[in-house]
C-alpha positions in Angstrom: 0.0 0.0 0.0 1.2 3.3 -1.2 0.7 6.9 0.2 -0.7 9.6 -2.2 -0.9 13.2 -2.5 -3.4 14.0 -6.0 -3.5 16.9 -7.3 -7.4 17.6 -6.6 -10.5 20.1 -7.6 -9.6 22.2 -4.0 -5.9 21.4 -4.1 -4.1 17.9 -2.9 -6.1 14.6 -1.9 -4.4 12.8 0.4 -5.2 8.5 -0.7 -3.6 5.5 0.5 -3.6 3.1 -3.1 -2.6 -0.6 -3.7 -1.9 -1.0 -7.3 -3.6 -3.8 -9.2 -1.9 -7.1 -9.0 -1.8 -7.1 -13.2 -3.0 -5.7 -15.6 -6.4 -5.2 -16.6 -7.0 -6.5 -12.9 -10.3 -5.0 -11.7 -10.2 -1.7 -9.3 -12.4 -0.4 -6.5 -13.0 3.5 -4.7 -13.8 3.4 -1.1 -15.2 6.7 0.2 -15.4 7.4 3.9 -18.6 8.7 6.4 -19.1 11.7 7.1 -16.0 14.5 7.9 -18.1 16.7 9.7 -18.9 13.6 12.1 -15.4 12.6 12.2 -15.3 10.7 9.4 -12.0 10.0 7.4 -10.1 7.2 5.2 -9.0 5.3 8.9 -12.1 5.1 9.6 -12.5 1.2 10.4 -15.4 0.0 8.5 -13.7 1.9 5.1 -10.1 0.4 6.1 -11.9 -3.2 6.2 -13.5 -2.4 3.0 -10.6 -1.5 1.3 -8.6 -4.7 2.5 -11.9 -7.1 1.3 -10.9 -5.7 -2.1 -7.5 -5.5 -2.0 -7.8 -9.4 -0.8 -9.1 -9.8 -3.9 -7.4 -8.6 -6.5 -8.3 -5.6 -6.9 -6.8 -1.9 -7.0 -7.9 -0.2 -4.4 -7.7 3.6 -3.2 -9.2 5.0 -0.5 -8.9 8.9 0.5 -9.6 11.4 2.8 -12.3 14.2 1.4 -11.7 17.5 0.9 -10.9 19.6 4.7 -10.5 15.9 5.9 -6.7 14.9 7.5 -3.9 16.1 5.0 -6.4 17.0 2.1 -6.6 20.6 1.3 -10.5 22.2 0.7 -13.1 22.3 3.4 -16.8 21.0 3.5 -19.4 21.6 0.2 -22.3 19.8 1.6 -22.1 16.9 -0.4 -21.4 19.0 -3.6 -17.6 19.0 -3.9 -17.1 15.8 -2.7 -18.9 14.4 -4.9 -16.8 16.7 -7.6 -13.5 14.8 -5.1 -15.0 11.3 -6.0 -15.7 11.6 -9.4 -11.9 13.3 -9.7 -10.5 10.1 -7.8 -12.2 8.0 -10.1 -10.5 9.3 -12.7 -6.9 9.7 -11.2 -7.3 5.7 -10.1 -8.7 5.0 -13.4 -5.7 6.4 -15.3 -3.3 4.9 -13.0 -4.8 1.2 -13.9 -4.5 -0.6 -17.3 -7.7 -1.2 -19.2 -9.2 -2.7 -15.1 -11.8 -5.2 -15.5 -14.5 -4.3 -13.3 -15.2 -1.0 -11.7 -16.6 -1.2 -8.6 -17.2 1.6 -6.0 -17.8 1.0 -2.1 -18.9 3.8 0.4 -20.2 3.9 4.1 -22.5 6.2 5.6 -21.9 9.6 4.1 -20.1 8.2 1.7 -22.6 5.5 0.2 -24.8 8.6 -0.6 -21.9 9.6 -2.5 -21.3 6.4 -3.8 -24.8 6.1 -5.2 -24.7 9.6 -6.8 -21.6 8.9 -8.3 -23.1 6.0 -10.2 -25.2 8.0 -11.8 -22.5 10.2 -13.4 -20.3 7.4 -14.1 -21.2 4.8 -16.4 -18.5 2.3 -16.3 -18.9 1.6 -12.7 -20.1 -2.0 -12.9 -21.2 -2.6 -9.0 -21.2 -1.1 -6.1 -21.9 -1.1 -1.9 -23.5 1.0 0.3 -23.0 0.8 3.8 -25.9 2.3 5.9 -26.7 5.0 3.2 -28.4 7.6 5.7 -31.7 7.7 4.1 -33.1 9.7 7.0 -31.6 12.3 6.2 -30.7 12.3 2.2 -33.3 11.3 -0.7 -32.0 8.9 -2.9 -34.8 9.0 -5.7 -32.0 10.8 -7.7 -31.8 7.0 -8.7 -34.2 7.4 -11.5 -32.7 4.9 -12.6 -30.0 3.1 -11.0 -27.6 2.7 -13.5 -25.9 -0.3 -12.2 -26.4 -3.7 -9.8 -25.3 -3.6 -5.7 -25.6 -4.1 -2.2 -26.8 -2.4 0.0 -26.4 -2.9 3.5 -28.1 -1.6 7.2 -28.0 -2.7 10.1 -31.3 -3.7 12.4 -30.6 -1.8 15.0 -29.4 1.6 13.4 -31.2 4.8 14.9 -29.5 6.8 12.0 -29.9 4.9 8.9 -32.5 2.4 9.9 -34.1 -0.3 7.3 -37.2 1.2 7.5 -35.6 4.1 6.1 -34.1 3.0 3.5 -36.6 0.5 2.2 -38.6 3.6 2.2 -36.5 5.2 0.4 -36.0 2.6 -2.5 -39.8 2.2 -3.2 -38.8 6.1 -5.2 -36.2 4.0 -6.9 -36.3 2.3 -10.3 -33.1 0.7 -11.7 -31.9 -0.1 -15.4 -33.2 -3.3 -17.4 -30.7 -6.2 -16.3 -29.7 -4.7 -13.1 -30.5 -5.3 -9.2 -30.5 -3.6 -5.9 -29.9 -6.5 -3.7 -30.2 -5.5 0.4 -28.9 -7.3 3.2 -29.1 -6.3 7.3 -26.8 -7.2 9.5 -29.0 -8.5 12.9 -28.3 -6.7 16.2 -25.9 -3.9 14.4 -26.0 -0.5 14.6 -24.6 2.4 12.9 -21.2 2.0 13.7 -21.6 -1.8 13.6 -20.0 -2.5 16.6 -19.2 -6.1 17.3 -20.8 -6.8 13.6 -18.5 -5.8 11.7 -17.3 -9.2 10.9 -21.3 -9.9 9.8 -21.1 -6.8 7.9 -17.6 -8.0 5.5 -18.8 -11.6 5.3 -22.0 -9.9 3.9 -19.8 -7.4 1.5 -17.5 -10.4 0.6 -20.3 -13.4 -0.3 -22.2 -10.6 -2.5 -18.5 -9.2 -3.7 -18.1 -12.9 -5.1 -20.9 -14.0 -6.1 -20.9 -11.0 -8.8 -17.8 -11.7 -9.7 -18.7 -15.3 -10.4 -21.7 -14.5 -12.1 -19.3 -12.2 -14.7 -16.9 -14.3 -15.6 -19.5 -16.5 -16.0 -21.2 -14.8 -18.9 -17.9 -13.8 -20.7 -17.0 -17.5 -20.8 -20.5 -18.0 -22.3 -19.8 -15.2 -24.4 -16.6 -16.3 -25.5 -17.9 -19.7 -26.6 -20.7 -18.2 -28.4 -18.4 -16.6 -30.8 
């Protein structure tokens, strides 16, 4: 894992990066809760999620927002870092060769911006988001979702609760072909605390599963030919 320093939007991003293992090796984004809650790129859950992708084979880069640890800026409601994620995307993008898969992972905060993201950027193939705060954000923006994911709550969770958020889906439509799937983690809360094994083993059998189901339809594809 390397440190980084990106030239950003509001001046330099400070990222922590693994490289892909070779190339054309699929790559991930991992964006962090909220910074105005404390949230930054050490924040446990978004380390573990980097680590579940790094574990398997992707390129991973995580980073701290803009007014967030080393990174230069300061808070835009949800505007400018969303302009910081779309500007990451890029810069890991251009650092990979030709990736496979693009996936993009976010908790709290940052699986709102994960989800708006995905509606800007086309080639991200999958995605997860971690206790998307639907009590406070709208997410009918996904009109319609432009790609398949996971998205995961916990039963227990005052601040993003399941009740929430399956309200909030029932404004969403998705694309032709793809899914929304949802999982909930029994007994956890916001912070997940003491489920946050549950939580990756969730994140990881879905994280799989996808993947399985790809490479799957290339080799069809491939024999089809």
């Amino acid at each position: 894992m390397a440190e980084l320093i990106i030239p950003g939007p509001q001046g330099r991003i400070e990222a922590r990066y693994t490289e892909p293992p070779f190339e054309g090796a699929p790559i991930a984004l991992i964006l962090h809760p909220h910074p105005k809650a404390g949230g930054t790129m050490q924040d446990p859950i978004t380390i573990s999620l980097y680590q579940m992708f790094e574990k398997h084979g992707f390129g991973v880069l995580r980073y701290n927002s803009r007014g967030v640890g080393r990174s230069q800026g300061q808070y835009d409601q949800g505007i400018g870092e969303l302009e910081d994620a779309a500007y990451v995307l890029d810069y890991i993008e251009n650092l990979s060769e030709s990736p496979r898969y693009v996936w993009c992972a976010g908790y709290s905060f940052g699986a709102w911006i994960t989800l708006q993201l995905l509606m800007r950027r086309p080639e991200i193939d999958g995605f997860l988001a971690i206790s998307p705060p639907a009590n406070h954000y709208d997410l009918s923006f996904l009109a319609p979702c432009p790609a398949s994911g996971l998205i995961v709550s916990g039963d227990a969770d005052s601040v993003s609760s399941p009740d929430d958020v399956e309200r909030a889906l029932t404004k969403v439509r998705v694309q032709k072909g793809e899914e929304i799937d949802r999982a909930t983690i029994k007994g956890a809360n916001h912070f997940y605390v003491d489920r946050r094994d549950q939580l990756i083993q969730a994140c990881e059998q879905y994280l799989l599963r996808r993947l399985a189901d790809a490479e799957d339809k290339l080799r069809i594809e491939a024999e089809g030919d």
